[in-house]
Structures are given as C-alpha cells and as structure tokens.
C-alpha distance (Angstrom), angle and dihedral (degrees) to the residues before:
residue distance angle dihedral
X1 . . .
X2 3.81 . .
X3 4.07 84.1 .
X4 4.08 89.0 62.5
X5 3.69 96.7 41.6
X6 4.03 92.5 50.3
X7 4.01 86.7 52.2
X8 3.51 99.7 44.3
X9 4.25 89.8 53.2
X10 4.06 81.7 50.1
X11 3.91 88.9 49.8
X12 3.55 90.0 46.1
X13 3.64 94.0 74.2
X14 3.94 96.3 36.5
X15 3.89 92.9 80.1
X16 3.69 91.7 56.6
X17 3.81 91.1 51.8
X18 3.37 104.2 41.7
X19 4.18 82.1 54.5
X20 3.36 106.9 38.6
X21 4.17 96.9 46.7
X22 3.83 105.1 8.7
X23 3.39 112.0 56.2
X24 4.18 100.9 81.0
X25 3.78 82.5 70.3
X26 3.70 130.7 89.4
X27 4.14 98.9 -98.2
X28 3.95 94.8 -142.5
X29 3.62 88.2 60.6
X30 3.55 90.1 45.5
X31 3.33 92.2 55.5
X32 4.14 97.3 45.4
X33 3.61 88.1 49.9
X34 3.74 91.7 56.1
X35 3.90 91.8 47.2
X36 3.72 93.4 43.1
X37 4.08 89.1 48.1
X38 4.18 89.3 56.5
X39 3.72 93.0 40.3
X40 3.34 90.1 60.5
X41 3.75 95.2 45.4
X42 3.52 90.4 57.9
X43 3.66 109.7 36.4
X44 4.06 97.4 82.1
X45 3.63 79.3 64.6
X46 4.20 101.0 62.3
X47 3.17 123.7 97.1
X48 3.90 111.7 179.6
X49 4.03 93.7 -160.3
X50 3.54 91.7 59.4
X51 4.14 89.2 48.6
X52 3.99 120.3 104.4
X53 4.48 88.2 -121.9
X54 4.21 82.2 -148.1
X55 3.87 91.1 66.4
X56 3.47 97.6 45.3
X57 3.91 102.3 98.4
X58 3.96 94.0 34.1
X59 3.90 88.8 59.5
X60 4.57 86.5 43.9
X61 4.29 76.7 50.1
X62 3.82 88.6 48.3
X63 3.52 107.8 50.5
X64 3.74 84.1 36.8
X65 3.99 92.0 59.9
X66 3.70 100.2 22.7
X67 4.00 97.3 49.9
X68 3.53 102.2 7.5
X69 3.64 119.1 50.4
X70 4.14 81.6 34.5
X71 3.45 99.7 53.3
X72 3.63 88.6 48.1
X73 3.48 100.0 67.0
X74 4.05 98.0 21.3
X75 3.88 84.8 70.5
X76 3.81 96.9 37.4
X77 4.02 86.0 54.9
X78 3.78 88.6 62.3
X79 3.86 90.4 69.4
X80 4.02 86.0 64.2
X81 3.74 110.3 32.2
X82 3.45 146.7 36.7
X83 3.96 130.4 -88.4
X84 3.86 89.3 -116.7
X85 4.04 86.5 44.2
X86 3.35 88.1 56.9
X87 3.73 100.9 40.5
X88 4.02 90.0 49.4
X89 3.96 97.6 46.4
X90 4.06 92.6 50.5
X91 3.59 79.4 81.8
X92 3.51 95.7 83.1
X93 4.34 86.1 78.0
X94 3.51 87.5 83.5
X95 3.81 97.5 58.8
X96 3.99 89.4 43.7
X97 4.26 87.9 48.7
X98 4.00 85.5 57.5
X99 3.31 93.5 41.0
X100 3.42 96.4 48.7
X101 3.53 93.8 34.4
X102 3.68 98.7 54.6
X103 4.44 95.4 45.7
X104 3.92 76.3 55.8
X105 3.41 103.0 57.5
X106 3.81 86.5 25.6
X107 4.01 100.9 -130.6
X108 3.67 133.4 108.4
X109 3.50 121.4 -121.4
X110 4.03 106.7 -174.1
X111 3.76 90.6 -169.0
X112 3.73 87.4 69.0
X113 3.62 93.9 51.0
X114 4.17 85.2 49.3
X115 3.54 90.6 59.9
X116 3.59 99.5 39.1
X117 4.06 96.1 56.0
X118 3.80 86.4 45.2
X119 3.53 93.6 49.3
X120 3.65 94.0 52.8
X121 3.90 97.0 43.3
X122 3.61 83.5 58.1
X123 3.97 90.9 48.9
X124 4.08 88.3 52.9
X125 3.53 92.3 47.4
X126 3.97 95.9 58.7
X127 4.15 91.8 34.8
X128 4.25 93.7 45.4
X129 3.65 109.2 118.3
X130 3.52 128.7 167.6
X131 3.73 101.0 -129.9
X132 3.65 106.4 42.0
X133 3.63 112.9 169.8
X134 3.49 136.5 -153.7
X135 3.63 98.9 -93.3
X136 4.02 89.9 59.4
X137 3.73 89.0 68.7
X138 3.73 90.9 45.7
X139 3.94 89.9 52.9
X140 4.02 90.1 39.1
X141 4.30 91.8 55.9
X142 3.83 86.7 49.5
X143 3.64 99.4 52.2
X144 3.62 94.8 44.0
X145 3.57 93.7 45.9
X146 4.25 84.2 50.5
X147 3.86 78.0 54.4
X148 3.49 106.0 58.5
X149 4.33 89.0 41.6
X150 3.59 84.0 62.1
X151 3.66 103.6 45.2
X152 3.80 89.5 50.3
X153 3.86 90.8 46.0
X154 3.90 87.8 51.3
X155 4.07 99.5 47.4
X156 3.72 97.6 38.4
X157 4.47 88.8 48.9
X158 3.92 82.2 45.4
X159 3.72 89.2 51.7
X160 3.48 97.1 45.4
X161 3.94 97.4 50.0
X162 4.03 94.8 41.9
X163 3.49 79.1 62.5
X164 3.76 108.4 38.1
X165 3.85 99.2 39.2
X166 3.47 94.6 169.0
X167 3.83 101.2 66.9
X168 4.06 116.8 110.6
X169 3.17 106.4 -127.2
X170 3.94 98.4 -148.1
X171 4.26 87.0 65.5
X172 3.41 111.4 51.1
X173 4.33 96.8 39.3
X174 3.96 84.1 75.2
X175 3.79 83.9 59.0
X176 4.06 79.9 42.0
X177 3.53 99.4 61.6
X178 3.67 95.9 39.2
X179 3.14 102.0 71.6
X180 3.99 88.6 45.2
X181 4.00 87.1 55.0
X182 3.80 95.1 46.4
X183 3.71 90.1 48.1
X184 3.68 90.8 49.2
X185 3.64 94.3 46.4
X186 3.58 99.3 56.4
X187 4.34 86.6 65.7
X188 3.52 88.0 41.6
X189 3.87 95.6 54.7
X190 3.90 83.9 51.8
X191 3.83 107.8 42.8
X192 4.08 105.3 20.5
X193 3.89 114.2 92.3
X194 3.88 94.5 -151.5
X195 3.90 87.8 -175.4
X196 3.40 99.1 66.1
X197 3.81 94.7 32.5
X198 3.77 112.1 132.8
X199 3.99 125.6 179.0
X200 3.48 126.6 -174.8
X201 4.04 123.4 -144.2
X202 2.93 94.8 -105.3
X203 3.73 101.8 54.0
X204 3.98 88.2 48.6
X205 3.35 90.1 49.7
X206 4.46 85.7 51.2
X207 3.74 84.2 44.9
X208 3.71 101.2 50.4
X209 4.02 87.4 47.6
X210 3.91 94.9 46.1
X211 3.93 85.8 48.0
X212 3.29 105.6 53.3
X213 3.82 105.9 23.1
X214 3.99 105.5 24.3
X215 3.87 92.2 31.8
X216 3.88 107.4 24.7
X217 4.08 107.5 25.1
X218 3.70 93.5 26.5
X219 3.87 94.6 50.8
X220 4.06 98.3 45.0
X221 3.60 87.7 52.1
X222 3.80 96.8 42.7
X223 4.10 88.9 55.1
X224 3.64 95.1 47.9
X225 4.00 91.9 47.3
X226 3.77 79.4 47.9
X227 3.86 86.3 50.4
X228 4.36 89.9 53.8
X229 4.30 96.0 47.5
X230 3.46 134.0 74.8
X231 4.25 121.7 -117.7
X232 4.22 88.0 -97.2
X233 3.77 95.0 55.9
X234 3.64 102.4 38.6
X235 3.89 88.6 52.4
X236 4.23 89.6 51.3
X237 4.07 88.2 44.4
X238 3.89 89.6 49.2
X239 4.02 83.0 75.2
X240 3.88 102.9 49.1
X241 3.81 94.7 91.9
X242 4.28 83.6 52.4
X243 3.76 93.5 83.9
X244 3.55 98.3 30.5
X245 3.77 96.0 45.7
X246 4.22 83.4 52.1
X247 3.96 91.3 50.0
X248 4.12 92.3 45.2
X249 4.29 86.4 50.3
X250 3.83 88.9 50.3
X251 3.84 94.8 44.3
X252 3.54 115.3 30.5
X253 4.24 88.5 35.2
X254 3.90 102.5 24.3
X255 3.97 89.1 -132.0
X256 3.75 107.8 173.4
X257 4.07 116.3 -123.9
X258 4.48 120.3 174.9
X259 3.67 94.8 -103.6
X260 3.99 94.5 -138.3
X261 3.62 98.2 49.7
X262 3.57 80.7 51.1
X263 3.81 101.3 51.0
X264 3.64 90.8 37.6
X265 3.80 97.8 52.3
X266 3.76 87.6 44.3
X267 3.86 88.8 59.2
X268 3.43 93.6 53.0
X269 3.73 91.9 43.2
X270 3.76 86.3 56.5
X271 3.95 97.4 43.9
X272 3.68 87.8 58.9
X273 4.51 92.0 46.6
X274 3.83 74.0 53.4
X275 3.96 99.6 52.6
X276 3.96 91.7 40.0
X277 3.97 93.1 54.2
X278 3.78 94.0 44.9
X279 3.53 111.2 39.2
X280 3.83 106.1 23.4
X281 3.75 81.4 70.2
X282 3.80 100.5 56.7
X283 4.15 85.5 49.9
C-alpha cells in the first residue's frame, strides 16, 4: 500500500504541471515524449532470456492500454478543462475498476456500486457549474475514456502477475512501455508538426521529470502496489491523488474552485472511502 500512496503524492503535483507549463504544446507529443522518456529508463533493465515468450504481447497490449490509450486523451483533456477538473473527474477509475473487476470475477458486489454512485455525486457536486460549455463535455469524454484505459491496464497486469509470480518486474516494464510508446507514436506521426516544434527549458526540464518519475518510477511502483492489494482497496486508493491534485491546482496555480461545493463534495467523497473500507470487507 505504501507503493500507491507514494505515487499518488507524485501524481498530485503532475496535474498542476502538465497545466501550468504544458499545455502550449501539441498533447500527443506530450504524451510520446513521456512514454519514450520511461522506456528508456527501463530498457537497460530487459533481458528477453529471462522473459516468459507467452506474456510478451499482453504486456505490448498493457502498456498500450494502460499508458497509451490513457495518456492520449488524459493530456488532450487539458486543452478543455481545468487542472482541478481534471484531478476531481479521475475519480471515475474507481467505478470502472469495480466494474471491471466484478464482470471478471463474474459476481456482484452492491457495496461497490454504493460507493461508486456516492463517489461520483460527490465528484458532480465540486465540478457543477452553471455555465458549462461545450468544450467541458469534450474534456469530460476524454478523461473518462483515460479512466477506463487505466482500469483495464491495472486489472488485466494484476491478473497476469497473481498468476505468474515469478516475473521480475524490472524486465518485462521495458516491454510495458513499449507498446505504450509505439501506440503513442503512431498519433504523433499523424498530428505533431515536428518542424515547427519548439520547447522551452523549462518544459524539457517538466518533461524529463514527468517521464521518468511521474510516468516511469511512479508507474512501476504503482503496478506492483497494485500487484500487493486486493480489488476493494486499489479502487479507494485510485482517489488519494483527487484531493491532493485539487489542493496542488489551487496552490501552485491559484485556480479558483466554490469552496462549499468543494467541502461538500469532499465529504461525500470521503463517506463513500468510508463505506468501501468497512463493508466491502464483511462481503
């Protein structure tokens, strides 16, 4: 568990980041960049005689789903919401982890479905404004659809390693994020314009940190904490970075939120962290 907490303080800051000095860049390159930065951190570490040969093209389909397809349209979102939007309507994963979780092992658990509906009244509550626009439902189908790529990425690695305990972790995420940076390659080939491409220090400098700590350090340890909890707990852990992504977004960017919609949704939010960690466990 300490692995998820640890990753979700890192992710915390990430939103701010990615808002405050990211955003005049084409997101699909931001994204490929990323991916390309923590495949290379990792590589050094493969070793393809030491690799299970079965596994090879589910962990290409992970890192594709997981990191790519999410990253694809978590970046894109940024170009239509806020950081705290963002931060607040990543938790949504939970609900797609039970969902997911629960078709997989084929049993209902209402409980999960409790916490879920609470969890995203509580979500509306703190989002609700009274003159959303068009490009706020553009921003909220991307992150949600970044959601549900990283819920599947999560239960199908967990799968995999529950039943393959033997695999070193530190070999086969090169294989990981490969298939995430080939995925994210092929839409950068098509909508980057690499000749007029300019980046600043200071956003290499934000994209070498989001690549190798966010992305690559902050993703191996996230699936291997993923690896060490059961379904319930990962899905309530999925939401620590919510309130501590908000807080970064209001003090590292001074972004503006209506502080009783936020205190109320956060209560709610925390009612249903209550209900998941309580009951779930008598089920």
């Amino acid at each position: 568990m300490i692995y998820l907490i640890i990753v979700s303080i890192i992710w915390a800051l990430s939103f701010s980041l990615i808002k405050g000095v990211l955003t005049s860049l084409d997101p699909v390159f931001v994204a490929f960049a990323r991916l390309l930065i923590s495949f290379i951190i990792f590589l050094p570490f493969f070793r393809f005689t030491e690799l299970n040969k079965k596994y090879f093209f589910h962990f290409l389909l992970i890192g594709a789903v997981q990191y790519g397809f999410m990253y694809l349209a978590y970046i894109y979102s940024y170009q239509y919401l806020k950081a705290y939007e963002i931060a607040i309507l990543t938790i949504f994963t939970p609900l797609f982890i039970v969902i997911l979780y629960d078709l997989w092992i084929k049993k209902f658990i209402p409980t999960h479905w409790v916490k879920a509906l609470l969890a995203i009244l509580g979500a509306g509550i703190i989002v609700y404004s009274e003159t959303i626009q068009m490009g706020f439902w553009i921003g909220i189908i991307l992150v949600q659809f970044s959601n549900i790529m990283f819920a599947l990425g999560q239960i199908y690695y967990k799968k995999i390693i529950e039943r393959e305990t033997t695999f070193e972790s530190k070999n086969h995420y090169a294989i990981i994020f490969l298939g995430a940076v080939l995925m994210a390659s092929i839409f950068s080939y098509f909508t980057t314009d690499y000749k007029s491409l300019v980046i600043s220090f200071e956003q290499l400098i934000t994209l070498l940190y989001l690549g190798a700590i966010a992305s690559g350090i902050g993703f191996y340890l996230w699936n291997i904490g993923v690896t060490k909890v059961k379904a319930g707990s990962l899905a309530v852990l999925n939401n620590l970075k919510i309130p501590l992504g908000v807080l970064s977004a209001i003090i590292l960017l001074g972004e503006s939120v209506n502080l009783t919609q936020f205190i109320l949704g956060s209560i709610i939010i925390l009612i249903a962290l209550f209900l998941k960690e309580n009951f779930t466990n008598k089920i």
